[in-house]
N, C-alpha and C positions, 0 to 999 in steps of 0.2 A: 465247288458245288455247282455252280451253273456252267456244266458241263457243254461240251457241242453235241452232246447226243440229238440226234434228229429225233428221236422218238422213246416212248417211256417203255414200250413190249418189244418181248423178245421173246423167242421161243428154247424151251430145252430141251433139245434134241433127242437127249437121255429117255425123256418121259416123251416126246413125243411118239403117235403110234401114226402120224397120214396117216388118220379119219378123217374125215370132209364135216365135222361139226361148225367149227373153226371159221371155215371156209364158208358155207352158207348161213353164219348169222354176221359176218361182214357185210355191213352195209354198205361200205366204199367199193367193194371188191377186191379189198386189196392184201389179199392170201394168195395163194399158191401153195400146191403140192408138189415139191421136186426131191426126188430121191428119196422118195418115203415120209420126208418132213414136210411139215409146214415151212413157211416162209411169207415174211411180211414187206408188202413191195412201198418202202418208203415215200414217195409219190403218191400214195393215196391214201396210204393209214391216217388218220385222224385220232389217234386214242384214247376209241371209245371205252372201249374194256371189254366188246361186247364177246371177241373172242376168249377172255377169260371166264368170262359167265357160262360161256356153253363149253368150255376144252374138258369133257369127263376125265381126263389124265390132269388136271392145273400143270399142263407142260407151256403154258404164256404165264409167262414172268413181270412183272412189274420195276422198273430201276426207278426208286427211287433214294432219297439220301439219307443216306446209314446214320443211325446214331452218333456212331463211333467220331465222325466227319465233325458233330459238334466239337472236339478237343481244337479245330481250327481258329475259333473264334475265343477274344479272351472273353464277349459278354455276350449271352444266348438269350435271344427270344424265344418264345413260342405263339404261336397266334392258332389256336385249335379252333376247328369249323365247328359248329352247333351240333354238328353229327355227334359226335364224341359223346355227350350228352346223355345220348340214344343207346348206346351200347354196354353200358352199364344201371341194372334194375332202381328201381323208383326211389328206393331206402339210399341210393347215394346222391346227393346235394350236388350240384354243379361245383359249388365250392371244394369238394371235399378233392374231386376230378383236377382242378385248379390247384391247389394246394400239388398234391402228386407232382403234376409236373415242375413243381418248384424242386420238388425232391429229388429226383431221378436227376435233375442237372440243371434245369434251365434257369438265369438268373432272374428271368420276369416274364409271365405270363398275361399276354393282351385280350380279354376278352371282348369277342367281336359280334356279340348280337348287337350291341348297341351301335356298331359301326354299319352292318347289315340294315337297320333303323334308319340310317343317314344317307343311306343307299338309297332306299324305296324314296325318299322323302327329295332326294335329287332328281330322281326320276320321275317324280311327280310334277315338281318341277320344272323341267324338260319337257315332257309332256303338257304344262299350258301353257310356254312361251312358245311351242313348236307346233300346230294345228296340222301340219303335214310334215313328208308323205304318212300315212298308215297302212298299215300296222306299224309299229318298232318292235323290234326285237331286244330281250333282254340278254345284256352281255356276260351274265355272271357265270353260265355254264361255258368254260370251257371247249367242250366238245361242241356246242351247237355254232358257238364264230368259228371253229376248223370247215364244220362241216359246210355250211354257208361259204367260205370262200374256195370252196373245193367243189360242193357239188352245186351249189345255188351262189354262184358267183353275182349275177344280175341281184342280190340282197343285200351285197355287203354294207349300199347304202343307210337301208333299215333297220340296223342295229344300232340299238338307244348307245349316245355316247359317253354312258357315264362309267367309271371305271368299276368292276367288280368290287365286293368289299372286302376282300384279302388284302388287296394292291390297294388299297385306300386307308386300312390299319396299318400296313406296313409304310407306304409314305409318311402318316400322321409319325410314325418311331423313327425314321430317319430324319424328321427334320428337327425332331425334340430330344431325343435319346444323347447324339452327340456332345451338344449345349449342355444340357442335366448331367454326363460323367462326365465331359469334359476328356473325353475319347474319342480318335477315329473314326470315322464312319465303317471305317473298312475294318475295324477288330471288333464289330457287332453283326454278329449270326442271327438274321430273323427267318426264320422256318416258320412253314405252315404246316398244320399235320393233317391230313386230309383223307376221305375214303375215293381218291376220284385219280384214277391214273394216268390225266391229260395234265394235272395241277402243272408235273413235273416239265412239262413241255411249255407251257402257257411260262414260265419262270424262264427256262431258257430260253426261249424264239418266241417273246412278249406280240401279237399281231397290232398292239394298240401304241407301244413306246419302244424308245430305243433300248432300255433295260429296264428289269422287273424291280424294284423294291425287296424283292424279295430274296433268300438266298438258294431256298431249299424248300423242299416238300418233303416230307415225314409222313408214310401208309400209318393207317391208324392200326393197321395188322400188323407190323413193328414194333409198336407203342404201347400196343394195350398191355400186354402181359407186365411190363415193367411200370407202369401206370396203378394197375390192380393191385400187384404186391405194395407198393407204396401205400395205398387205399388200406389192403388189412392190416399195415406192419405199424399205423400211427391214427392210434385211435383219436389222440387230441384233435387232430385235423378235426375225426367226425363231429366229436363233441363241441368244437369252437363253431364250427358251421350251424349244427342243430340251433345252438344256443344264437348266434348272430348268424341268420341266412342274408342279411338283404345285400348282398353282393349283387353291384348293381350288372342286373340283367333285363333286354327290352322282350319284352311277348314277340313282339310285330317282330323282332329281329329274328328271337329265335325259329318261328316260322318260316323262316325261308332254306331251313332244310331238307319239308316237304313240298310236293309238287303244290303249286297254288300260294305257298306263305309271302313269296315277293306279290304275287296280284295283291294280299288280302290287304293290305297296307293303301292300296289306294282303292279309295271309298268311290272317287268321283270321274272314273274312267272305265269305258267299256276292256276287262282284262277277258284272256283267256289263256289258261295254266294246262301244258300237255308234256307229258311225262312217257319216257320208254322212246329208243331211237326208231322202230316200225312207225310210232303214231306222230312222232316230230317229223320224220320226212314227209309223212303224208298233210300234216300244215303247212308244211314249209312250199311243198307242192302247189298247193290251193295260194297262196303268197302268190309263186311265184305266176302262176295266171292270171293273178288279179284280185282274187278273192280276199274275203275279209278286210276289207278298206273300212268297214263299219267300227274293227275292233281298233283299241289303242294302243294296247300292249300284250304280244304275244310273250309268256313265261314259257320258255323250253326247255326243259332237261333229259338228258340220254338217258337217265337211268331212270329205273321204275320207281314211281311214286317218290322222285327228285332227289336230291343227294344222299337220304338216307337209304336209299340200292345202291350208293355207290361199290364197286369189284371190291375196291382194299378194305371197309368196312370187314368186322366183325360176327357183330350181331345179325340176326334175321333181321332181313327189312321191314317185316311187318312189327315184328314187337319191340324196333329201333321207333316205329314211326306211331307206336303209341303213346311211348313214352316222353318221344318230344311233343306229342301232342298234351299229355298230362301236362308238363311244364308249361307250354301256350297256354293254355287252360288257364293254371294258376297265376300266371302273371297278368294273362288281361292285355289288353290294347292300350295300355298305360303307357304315354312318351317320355321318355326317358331321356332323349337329345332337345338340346334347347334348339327354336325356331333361329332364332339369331345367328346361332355357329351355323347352323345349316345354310342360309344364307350368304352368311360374311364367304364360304368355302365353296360355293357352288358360282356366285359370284367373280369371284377371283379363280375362276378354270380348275381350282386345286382338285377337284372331283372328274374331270374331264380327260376325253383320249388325247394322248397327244398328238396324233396322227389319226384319221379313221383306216379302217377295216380295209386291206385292200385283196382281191381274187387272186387265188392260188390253182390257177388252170394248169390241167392234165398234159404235158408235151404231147405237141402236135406228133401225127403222123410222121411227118418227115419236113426238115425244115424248108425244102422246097414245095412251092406252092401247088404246082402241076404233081408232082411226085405223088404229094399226099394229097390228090383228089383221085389217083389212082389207085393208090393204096386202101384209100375208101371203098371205090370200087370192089377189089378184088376180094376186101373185107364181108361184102353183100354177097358177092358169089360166094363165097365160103361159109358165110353161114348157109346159103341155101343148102349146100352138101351135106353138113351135119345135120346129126337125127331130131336136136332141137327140145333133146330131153331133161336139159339141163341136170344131170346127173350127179357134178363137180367127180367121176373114175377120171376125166383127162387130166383133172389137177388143179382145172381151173372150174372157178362159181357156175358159169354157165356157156353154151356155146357161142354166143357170140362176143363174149370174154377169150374164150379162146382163139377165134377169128382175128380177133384183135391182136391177140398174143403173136398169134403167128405173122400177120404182116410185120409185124415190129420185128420178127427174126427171135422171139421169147421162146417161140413153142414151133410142134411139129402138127400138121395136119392127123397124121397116126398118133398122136395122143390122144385121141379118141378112139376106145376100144372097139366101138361099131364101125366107123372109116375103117380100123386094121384088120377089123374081120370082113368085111367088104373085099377089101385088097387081096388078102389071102385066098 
């Protein structure tokens, strides 16, 4: 399962039509159009998903870990994100959702608001042993620690240390799970089922430890269908859940599916929660100048209105993010995690990176020093040549994308259709 895949997208050729959709809602720039297709230049993808959001063909694929893949373990977890929740209407009980997946295969299902709870309240934590620097950043999106060590490397410092709360339920099952069956670590399969297409990468090329807790990530676009059938093929579930609901779940946890649910959780810190990869680079922006040293804790998430827009998600985000809103609602800001365990666990590093965050810079020009200040160079005359339309007809996002392309020996100056018509 934790495969050496460098990245979770791929494109299918079949359905691809090279349109240039693709290509300018990459925010890395790291598309290309060669030979008619798309193409994702491993060195800058960060998978966001943002090319699946926009591909009108869904020719960008997602890899993540096939059902079928659990027969490898003799004892399966499931740890499903609070999305999940969202994508099935009001009349089905969190439990009911729960139950299913016991159905369908898994021998035990961890739920993790309450883990999410332990999160916020480390981080709170962290935040008044640590008075500087500000902002921090929070770690739990995936896609925004890629982006930060690729595009905003000078922040890597700024990202709160505390680990996601995926990677914090699954350590909590590896270190108990074994002991209690008195099994291997290694014949227990813990999958997360997730709507977010970077899960699968952050599993295999962890930026914070040497290996994930984890084994696998599970698209909730996978899952659902056989999840559902479960849901209408055993009505006792409904009925034992109606009758007994209080499976224990936290408000404050569940919230941190939408954009804001991690800030809401701390009462007694300046937060600010920004959602959608356009509006995160442009704080991350203001960061990196300088700005915002007032605020404590930046909440970022790629996708619109925070995980529940995540790409592998089901349901419409808006009526995903009602419904987890109805359950916040109901549950209330009631704590659910004792003070003490949060303590004795934050104390003893168990919540903590085990490495911080380190920059994932773009290969130089050329590894000579002289070379590639020349190559810079030639790179500025060549943009002056191009028309500066930023078109993405040559292939690439924008002209000076292409400039680039070409010094590096990627692209030709006539791959620009006005240069070729010039020449002619």
């Amino acid at each position: 399962m934790n495969g050496e895949t460098p990245h979770s997208l791929s494109v299918n050729d079949e359905k691809c039509l090279g349109c240039v959709y693709c290509l300018t809602a990459c925010p890395t720039k790291a598309i290309r159009i060669k030979g008619g297709k798309a193409r994702i230049l491993d060195n800058l993808c960060i998978d966001c998903g943002e090319c699946m959001r926009f591909c009108p063909r869904d020719a960008i694929e997602s890899r993540t870990t096939s059902f079928s893949d659990l027969g490898a373990f003799k004892y399966k977890v499931a740890i499903p994100a609070t999305v999940l929740y969202g994508q099935f209407d009001n009349s089905v009980q969190p439990g009911e959702i729960l139950f299913a997946l016991r159905r369908i295969g898994f021998d035990y299902v961890y739920e993790i608001s309450t883990i999410c709870e332990l999160n916020n309240a480390a981080i709170e934590k962290y935040l008044n042993s640590h008075p500087d620097p500000r902002p921090l950043i929070s770690s739990t999106c995936p896609v925004v620690v890629r982006l930060v060590q690729r595009r905003f490397p000078a922040l890597c410092g700024l990202i709160a240390p505390i680990e996601p709360p995926r990677e914090i339920a699954a350590k909590i099952l590896r270190a108990n799970l074994p002991r209690v069956l008195k099994i291997p670590s290694s014949d227990i399969g813990i999958l997360h089922i997730t709507p977010c297409s970077a899960k699968m990468v952050s599993i295999n090329r962890p930026a914070t430890m040497e290996k994930s807790y984890l084994d696998g990530a599970i698209s909730i676009r996978d899952i659902y269908k056989p999840i559902l059938q479960a849901i209408r093929q055993n009505q006792e579930d409904t009925i034992m859940c109606h009758l007994f609901p209080e499976i224990l779940l936290s408000g404050i946890g569940m919230g941190t599916a939408l954009s804001g649910g991690e800030t809401r959780g701390l009462k007694n810190h300046r937060t600010v929660a920004v959602s959608g990869v356009r509006d995160t680079i442009r704080v991350l922006n203001q960061v990196e100048i300088g700005l915002l040293k007032d605020v404590d804790l930046l909440e970022c998430t790629v996708c619109p209105d925070g995980c529940v827009g995540g790409p592998l998600a089901v349901e419409n985000r808006f009526l995903a993010k009602s419904r987890i809103q109805h359950l916040v609602d109901k549950l209330g800001d009631r704590t659910v995690v004792d003070g003490s365990d949060i303590s004795l666990l934050y104390h003893r590093d168990f919540l903590s990176f085990h490495h911080p965050v380190q920059p994932m810079r773009p290969p130089a020009l050329d590894s000579d020093p002289g070379q590639a200040i020349r190559k810079a160079k030639r790179r500025s005359r060549l943009v002056q040549k191009l028309p500066g339309k930023d078109c993405g007809a040559c292939g690439a996002p924008d002209c000076r994308t292409l400039a680039d392309d070409v010094v590096r020996g990627l692209a030709e100056l006539t791959d620009c259709p006005f240069v070729k018509e010039e020449k002619k």
